[in-house]
N, C-alpha and C positions, 0 to 999 in steps of 0.2 A: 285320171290314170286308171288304169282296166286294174281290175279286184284281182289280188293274187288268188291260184286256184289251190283248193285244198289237196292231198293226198291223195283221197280218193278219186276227185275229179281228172287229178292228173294220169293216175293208174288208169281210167276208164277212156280219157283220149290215146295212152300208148294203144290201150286192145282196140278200140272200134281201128284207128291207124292200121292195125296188125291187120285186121278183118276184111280192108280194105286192099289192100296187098295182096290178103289169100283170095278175091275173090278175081283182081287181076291176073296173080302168075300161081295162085297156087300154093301149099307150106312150102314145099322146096327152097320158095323161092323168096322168103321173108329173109332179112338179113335186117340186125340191129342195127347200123347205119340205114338203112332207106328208111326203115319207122320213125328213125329218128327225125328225116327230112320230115317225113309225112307230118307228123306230131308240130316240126317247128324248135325243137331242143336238142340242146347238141347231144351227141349219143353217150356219154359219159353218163347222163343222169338217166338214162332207161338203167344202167347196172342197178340204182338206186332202190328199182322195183321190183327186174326180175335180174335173178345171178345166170341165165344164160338165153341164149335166141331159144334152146330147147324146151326153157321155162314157161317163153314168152309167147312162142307157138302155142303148147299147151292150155296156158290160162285163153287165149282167144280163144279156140276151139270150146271150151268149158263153155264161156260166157256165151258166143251164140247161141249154142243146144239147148244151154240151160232155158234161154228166152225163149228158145223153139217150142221146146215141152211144153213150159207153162202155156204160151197162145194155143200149142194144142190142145193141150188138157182143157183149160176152156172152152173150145170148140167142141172136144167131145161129149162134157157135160150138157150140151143145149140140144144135144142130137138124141133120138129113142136109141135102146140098144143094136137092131141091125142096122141101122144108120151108121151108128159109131163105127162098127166094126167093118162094114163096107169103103166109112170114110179113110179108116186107120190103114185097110188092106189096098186101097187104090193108087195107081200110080201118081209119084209126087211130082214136085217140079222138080224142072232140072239141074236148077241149082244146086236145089236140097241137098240130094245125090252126089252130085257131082262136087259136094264138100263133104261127103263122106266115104266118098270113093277115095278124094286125094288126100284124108287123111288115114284111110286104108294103106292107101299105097306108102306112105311117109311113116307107117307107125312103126315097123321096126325097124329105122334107125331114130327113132326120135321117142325114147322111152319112155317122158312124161306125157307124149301125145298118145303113144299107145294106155296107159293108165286109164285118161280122160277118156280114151275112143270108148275099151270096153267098160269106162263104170255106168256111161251115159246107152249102150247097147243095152246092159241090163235095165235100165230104165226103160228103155223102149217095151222091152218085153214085160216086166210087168205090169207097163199103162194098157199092152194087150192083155195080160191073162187078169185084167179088170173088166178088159171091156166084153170078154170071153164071158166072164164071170155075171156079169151083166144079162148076156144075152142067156144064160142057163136060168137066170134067174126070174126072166121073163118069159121061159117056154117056150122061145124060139131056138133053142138048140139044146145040143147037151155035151158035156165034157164031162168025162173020167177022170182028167187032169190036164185042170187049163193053165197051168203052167207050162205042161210039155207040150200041148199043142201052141202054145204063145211061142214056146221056142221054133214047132217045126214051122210053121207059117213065117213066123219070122226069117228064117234063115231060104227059105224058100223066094220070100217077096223080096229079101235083098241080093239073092243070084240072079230074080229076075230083073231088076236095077239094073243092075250089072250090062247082062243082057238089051234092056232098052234104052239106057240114058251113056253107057260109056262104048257100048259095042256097035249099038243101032239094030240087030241081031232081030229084034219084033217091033210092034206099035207099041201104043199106047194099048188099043183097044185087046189085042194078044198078050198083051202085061195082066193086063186088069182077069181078064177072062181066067187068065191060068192060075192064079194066086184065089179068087174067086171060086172056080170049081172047087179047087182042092178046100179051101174054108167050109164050101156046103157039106163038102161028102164027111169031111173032117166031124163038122160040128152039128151034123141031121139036121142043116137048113133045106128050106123049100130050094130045087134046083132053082136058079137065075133070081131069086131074092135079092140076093147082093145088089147085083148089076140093078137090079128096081129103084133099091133103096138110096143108090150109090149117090149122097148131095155134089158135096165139093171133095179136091184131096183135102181129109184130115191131120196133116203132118206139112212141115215145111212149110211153114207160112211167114216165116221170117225170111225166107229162101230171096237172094238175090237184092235185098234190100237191110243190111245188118245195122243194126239201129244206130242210132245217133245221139 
């Protein structure tokens, strides 16, 4: 007879279920009944876990990024400082994106998804104004306040997203360049530094494949 599952196990197949769904139709498009199919449990016991689809959306969302960051954050640490920061600023996959776009687009009407978006945004930008911090620290650049440039780069490399992965608008290579120039001029790197240094994308590596 198969081992009942604990709590937590079973709370971790409703999300991957969720994750799987969002990466079919998207948040919109998750409803407590198909999870439930997915999962295998009649829908009555998902209440058990989360008190609404709005909940259940949320916690997915959480739980991918979260696993997102940590693989990056280890990838960043194995990289020199312009490394990191070339890996951090270049264009991701397009999953990546393209699940933070649609939870862009879903976050105000779905309020604990909007919570989750911006606590995990501010994460992003801090694991920049580190890698920022890094690179001042090695005398390849310099910052005044790598804070506020982690913000404007930030907000900069995700219009350009926007731009290449949900509009088509530029390439890749036009993504990279534009986010890139503005980091040199930003940060008194050597012009085309970045583009040298640039290994793999450093973000979204969980992209398209949400664990199991």
């Amino acid at each position: 007879m198969a081992e009942r599952k604990t709590s937590d196990e079973r709370r971790d197949d409703i999300v991957r279920a969720t994750l799987r769904i969002v990466a079919r139709k998207g948040f919109a498009g998750v409803t407590l009944r198909e999870v439930a199919t997915e999962v295998g449990v009649v829908h009555g016991l998902l209440r058990h876990y989360f008190s609404s689809r709005d909940e259940l959306v949320a916690a997915a969302f959480d739980a991918a990024v979260s696993i997102e960051l940590a693989s990056d954050r280890e990838l960043l640490d194995g990289l020199d400082p312009v490394s990191a920061l070339a890996g951090w600023l270049a264009a991701t996959p397009e999953d990546h994106y393209r699940v933070w776009i649609d939870a862009w687009s879903e976050a105000p009407r779905t309020p604990a998804l909007a919570a989750a978006l911006d606590r995990h945004h501010r994460d992003c930008e801090r694991i920049l104004t580190e890698v920022i911090e890094r690179v001042v620290d090695a005398g390849a650049g310099a910052s005044a306040d790598p804070a506020a440039d982690s913000r404007l780069l930030t907000a900069v490399a995700d219009g350009v997203a926007v731009q290449h992965h949900a509009v088509g608008a530029i390439g890749v290579d036009e993504a990279n360049a534009i986010v890139f120039d503005l980091a040199e001029q930003r940060l008194g790197l050597e012009p085309g530094s970045l583009a040298q240094a640039n290994p793999v994308p450093a973000r979204g590596q969980w992209a398209g494949n949400p664990p199991r």
